[in-house]
C-alpha positions in Angstrom: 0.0 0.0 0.0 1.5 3.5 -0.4 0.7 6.3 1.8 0.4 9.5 0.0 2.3 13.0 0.9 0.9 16.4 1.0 0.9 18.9 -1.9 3.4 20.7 0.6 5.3 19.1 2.8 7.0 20.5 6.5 10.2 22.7 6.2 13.5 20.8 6.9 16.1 23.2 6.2 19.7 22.0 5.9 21.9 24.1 8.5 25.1 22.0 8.4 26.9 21.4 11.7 30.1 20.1 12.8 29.0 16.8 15.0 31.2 15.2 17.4 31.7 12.7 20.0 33.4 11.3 22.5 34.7 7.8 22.0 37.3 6.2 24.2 40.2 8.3 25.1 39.8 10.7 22.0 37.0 12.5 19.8 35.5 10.9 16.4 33.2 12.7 14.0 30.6 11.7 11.8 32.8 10.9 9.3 34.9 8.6 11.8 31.0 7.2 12.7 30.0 6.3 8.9 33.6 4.9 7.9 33.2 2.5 11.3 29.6 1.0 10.3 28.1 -0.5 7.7 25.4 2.9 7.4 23.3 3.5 4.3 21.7 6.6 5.5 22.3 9.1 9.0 20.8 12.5 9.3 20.8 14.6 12.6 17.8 17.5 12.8 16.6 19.6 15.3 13.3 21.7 15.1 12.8 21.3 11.9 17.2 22.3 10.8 19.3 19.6 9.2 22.3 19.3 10.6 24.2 16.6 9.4 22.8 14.1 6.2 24.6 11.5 4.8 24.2 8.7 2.0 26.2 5.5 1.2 26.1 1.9 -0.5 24.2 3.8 -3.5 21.3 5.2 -1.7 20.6 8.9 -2.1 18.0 10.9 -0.6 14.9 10.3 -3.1 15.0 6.7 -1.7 12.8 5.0 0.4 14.7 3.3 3.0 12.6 0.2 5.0 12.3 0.4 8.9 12.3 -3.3 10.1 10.7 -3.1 13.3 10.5 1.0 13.4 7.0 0.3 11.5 6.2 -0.9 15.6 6.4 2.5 16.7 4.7 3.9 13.5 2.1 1.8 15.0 1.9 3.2 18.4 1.4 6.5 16.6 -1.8 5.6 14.9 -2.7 3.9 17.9 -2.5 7.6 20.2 -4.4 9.2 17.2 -7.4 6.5 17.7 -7.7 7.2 21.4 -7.5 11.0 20.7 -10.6 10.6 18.3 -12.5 8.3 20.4 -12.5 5.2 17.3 -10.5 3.1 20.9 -12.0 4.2 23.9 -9.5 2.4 27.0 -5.9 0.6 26.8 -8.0 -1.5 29.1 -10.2 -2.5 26.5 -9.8 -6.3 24.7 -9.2 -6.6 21.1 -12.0 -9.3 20.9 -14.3 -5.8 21.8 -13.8 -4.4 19.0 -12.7 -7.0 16.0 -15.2 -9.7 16.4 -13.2 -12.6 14.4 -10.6 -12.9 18.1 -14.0 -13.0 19.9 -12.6 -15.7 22.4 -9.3 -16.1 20.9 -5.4 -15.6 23.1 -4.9 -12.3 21.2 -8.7 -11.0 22.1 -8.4 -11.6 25.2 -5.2 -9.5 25.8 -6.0 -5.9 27.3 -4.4 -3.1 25.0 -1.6 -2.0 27.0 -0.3 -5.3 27.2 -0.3 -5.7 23.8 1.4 -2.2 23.1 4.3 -3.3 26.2 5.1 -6.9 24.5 3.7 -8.3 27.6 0.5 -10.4 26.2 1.8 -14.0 28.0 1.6 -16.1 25.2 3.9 -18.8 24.3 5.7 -16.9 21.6 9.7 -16.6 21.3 11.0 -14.1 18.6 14.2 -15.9 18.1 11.8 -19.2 17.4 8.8 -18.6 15.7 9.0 -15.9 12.9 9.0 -19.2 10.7 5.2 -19.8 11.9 4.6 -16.2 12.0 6.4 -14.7 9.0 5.8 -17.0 6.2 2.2 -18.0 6.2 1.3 -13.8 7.7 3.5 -12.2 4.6 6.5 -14.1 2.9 4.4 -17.0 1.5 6.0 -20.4 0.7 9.6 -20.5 -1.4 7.3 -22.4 -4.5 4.4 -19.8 -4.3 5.6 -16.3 -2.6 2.7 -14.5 -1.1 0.6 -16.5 -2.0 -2.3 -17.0 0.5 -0.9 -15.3 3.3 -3.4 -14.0 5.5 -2.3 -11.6 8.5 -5.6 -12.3 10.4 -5.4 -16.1 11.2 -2.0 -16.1 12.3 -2.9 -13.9 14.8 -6.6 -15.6 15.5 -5.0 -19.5 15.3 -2.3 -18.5 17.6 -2.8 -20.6 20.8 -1.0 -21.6 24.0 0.2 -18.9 27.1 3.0 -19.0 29.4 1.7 -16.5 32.1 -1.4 -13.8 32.4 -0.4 -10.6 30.3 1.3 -8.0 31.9 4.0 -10.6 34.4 6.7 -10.2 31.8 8.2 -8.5 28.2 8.7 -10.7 25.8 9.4 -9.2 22.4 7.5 -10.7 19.3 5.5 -9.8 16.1 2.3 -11.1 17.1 1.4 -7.8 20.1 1.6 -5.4 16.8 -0.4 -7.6 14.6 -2.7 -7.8 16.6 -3.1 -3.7 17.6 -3.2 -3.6 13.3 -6.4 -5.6 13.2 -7.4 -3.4 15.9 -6.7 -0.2 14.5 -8.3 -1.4 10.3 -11.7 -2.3 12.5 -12.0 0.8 14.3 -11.1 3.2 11.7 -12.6 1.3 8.7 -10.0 1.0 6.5 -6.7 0.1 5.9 -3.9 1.4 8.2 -2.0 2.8 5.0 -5.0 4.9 4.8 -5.5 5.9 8.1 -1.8 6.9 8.5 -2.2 8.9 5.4 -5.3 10.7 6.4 -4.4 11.4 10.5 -0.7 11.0 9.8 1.5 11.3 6.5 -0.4 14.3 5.7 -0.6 16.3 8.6 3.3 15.9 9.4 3.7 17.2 6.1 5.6 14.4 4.6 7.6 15.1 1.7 6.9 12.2 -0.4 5.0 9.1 -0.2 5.7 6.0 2.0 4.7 2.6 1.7 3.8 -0.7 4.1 3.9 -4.6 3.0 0.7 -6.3 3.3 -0.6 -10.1 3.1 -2.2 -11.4 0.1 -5.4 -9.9 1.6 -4.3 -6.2 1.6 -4.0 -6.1 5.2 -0.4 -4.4 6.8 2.2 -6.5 8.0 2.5 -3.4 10.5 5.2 -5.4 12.7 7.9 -4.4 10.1 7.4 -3.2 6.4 7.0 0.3 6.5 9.2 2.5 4.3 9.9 6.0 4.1 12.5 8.9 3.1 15.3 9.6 5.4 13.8 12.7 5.9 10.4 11.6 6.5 11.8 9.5 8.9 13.3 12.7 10.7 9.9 14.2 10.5 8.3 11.3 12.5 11.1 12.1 15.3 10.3 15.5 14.8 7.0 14.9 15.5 7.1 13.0 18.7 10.3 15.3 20.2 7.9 18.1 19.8 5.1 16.7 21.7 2.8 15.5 18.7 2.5 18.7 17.2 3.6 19.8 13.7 3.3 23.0 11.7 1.0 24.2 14.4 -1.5 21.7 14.2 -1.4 18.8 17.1 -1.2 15.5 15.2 -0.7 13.3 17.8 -1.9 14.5 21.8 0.8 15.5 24.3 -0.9 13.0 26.4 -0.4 10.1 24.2 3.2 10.6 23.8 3.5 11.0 27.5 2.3 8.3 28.4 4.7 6.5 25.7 7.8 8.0 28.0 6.5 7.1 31.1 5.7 3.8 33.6 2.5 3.5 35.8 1.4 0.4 38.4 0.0 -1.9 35.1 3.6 -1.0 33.0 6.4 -2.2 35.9 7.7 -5.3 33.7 8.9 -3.0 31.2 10.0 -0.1 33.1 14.0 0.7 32.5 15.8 -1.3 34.7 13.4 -3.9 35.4 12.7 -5.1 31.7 16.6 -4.8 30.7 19.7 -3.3 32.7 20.0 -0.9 30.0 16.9 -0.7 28.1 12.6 -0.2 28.8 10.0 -0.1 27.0 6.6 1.4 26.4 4.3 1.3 23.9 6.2 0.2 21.1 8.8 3.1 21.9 12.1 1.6 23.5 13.7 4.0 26.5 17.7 4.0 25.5 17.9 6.3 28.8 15.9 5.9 32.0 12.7 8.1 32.9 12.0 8.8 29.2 14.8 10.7 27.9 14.9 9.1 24.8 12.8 7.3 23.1 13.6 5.0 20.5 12.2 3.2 16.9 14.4 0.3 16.7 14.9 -1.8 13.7 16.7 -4.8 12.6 19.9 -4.5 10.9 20.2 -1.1 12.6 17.7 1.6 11.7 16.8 3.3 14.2 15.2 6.6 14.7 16.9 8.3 18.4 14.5 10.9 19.9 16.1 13.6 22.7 12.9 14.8 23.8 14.6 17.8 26.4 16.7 19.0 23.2 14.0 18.2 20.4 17.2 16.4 18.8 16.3 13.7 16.4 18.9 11.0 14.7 18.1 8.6 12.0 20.1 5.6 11.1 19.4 3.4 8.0 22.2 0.5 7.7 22.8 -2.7 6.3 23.8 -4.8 9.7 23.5 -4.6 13.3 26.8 -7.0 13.7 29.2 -5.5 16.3 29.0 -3.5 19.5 27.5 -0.4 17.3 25.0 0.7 19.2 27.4 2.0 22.0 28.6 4.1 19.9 25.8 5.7 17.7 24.3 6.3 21.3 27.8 8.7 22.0 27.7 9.9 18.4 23.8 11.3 19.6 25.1 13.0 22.4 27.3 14.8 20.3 25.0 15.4 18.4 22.4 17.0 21.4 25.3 18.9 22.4 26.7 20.1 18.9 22.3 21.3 18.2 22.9 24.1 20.5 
């Protein structure tokens, strides 16, 4: 499905800065950064300036560059803009209350937040089952790609649980799949449109984007989004700066507050307690405790880093996520915070 810009799309104006960072007992630039890691695209912004944009293995910045698992977080978006508007009415609520086919399924018995926090209890291991999750949702069979995949009865057949929801995170592609079918039944279309619509447009994209669906036209909204560099930076944009864009609030303040922050029902994924180094919330991961950051996070290294006290924003595109990396794009960012002034 593609997901269609604006006539006019937000300013991003490039305002080139020097960027760097501290890394061991010396200082490395971007440049160092980019020559380290297998990067295909990196650009720095802050309040709507470019600061630093870059481009390698061939990829230039008309592309559309795929976000693995940052199409979670694109979710949690839609997902705030449906409880602004009323179409999903508590994070209390069960799936099964508003898509009647998981009428007494696992998944439509899972109360919203749990869903959002990776926390629904079921008997699902990422590392395990994309095999029984992948292929018949989206990839299809090696003999006959795509065909007959259906999104909907992988998540509807899925059966056997390991605890209630909410005991523990456990990270898998079934929680988002699930919040999709949610999200098409309340809104009474395809998520590609509703992004557009409440979304792509208002942020004032600057060219279309486009998610992977199932044989059936229905999102693979776990992974399969894809987007411009900078459209990327205008989704960080977006959520540094509280959900508003251009003027016009997109997304409430209270929605993305509540993605930076831990109450009673959200303790198994508060930072700390979920990882030594890592939470979570609502599809967002917390790089740095109490909210600081928050983070879309993608295989094979695309990320999109959100300083919400700065309004910084990085984007990362790459190839691989091989190697202790991540360390160091998180030093490169702070370079970059301190370098936006």
């Amino acid at each position: 499905h593609l997901i269609a810009a604006p006539a006019q799309p937000s300013p991003l104006q490039a305002t080139p800065v020097a960027v760097n960072y501290r890394w061991g007992f010396g200082r490395r630039s971007v440049q160092d950064y980019l020559d380290q890691w297998p990067v295909s695209g990196l650009l720095i912004a802050r309040q709507g300036r470019v600061l630093s944009e870059h481009y390698r293995f061939g990829r230039d910045a008309s592309m559309r560059l795929t976000s693995w698992s940052m199409a979670k977080s694109v979710t949690s978006l839609l997902v705030g803009i449906a409880l602004d508007q009323g179409l999903i009415r508590s994070l209390d609520d069960l799936p099964q209350d508003y898509v009647p086919e998981l009428q007494g399924t696992l998944h439509g018995q899972v109360p919203l937040r749990h869903l959002l926090n990776m926390s629904s209890g079921a008997d699902v291991l990422h590392e395990r089952d994309s095999v029984r999750i992948d292929v018949p949702a989206l990839l299809g069979w090696p003999q006959a790609r795509t065909k007959g995949t259906d999104v909907n009865r992988v998540v509807r057949g899925w059966r056997g649980t390991l605890e209630a929801p909410g005991v523990r995170f456990s990270y898998n592609e079934l929680c988002p799949l699930a919040m999709g079918m949610v999200l098409r039944a309340v809104s009474g279309g395809s998520l590609a449109q509703f992004a557009q619509t409440q979304l792509w447009q208002p942020m004032g994209a600057e060219a279309d984007a486009s998610w992977l669906t199932d044989a059936l036209g229905r999102e693979y909204n776990c992974v399969g989004f894809a987007a411009r560099l900078r459209d990327w930076a205008r989704l960080g944009q977006l959520v540094a700066q509280q959900g508003e864009m251009g003027g016009r609030q997109i997304v409430s303040k209270a929605w993305l507050t509540d993605c930076a922050s831990h109450g009673p029902q959200d303790a198994q994924v508060r930072y700390g307690t979920m990882r030594a180094d890592m939470g979570y919330k609502n599809f967002f991961w917390h790089p740095r405790p109490g909210g600081a950051w928050l983070m879309m996070n993608g295989h094979h290294g695309q990320r999109v880093l959100v300083d919400r006290a700065s309004q910084t924003v990085l984007v990362q595109t790459a190839l691989s996520h091989e190697g202790p990396w991540q360390r160091e794009l998180f030093a490169l960012f702070e370079g970059a915070i301190a370098a936006a002034g």
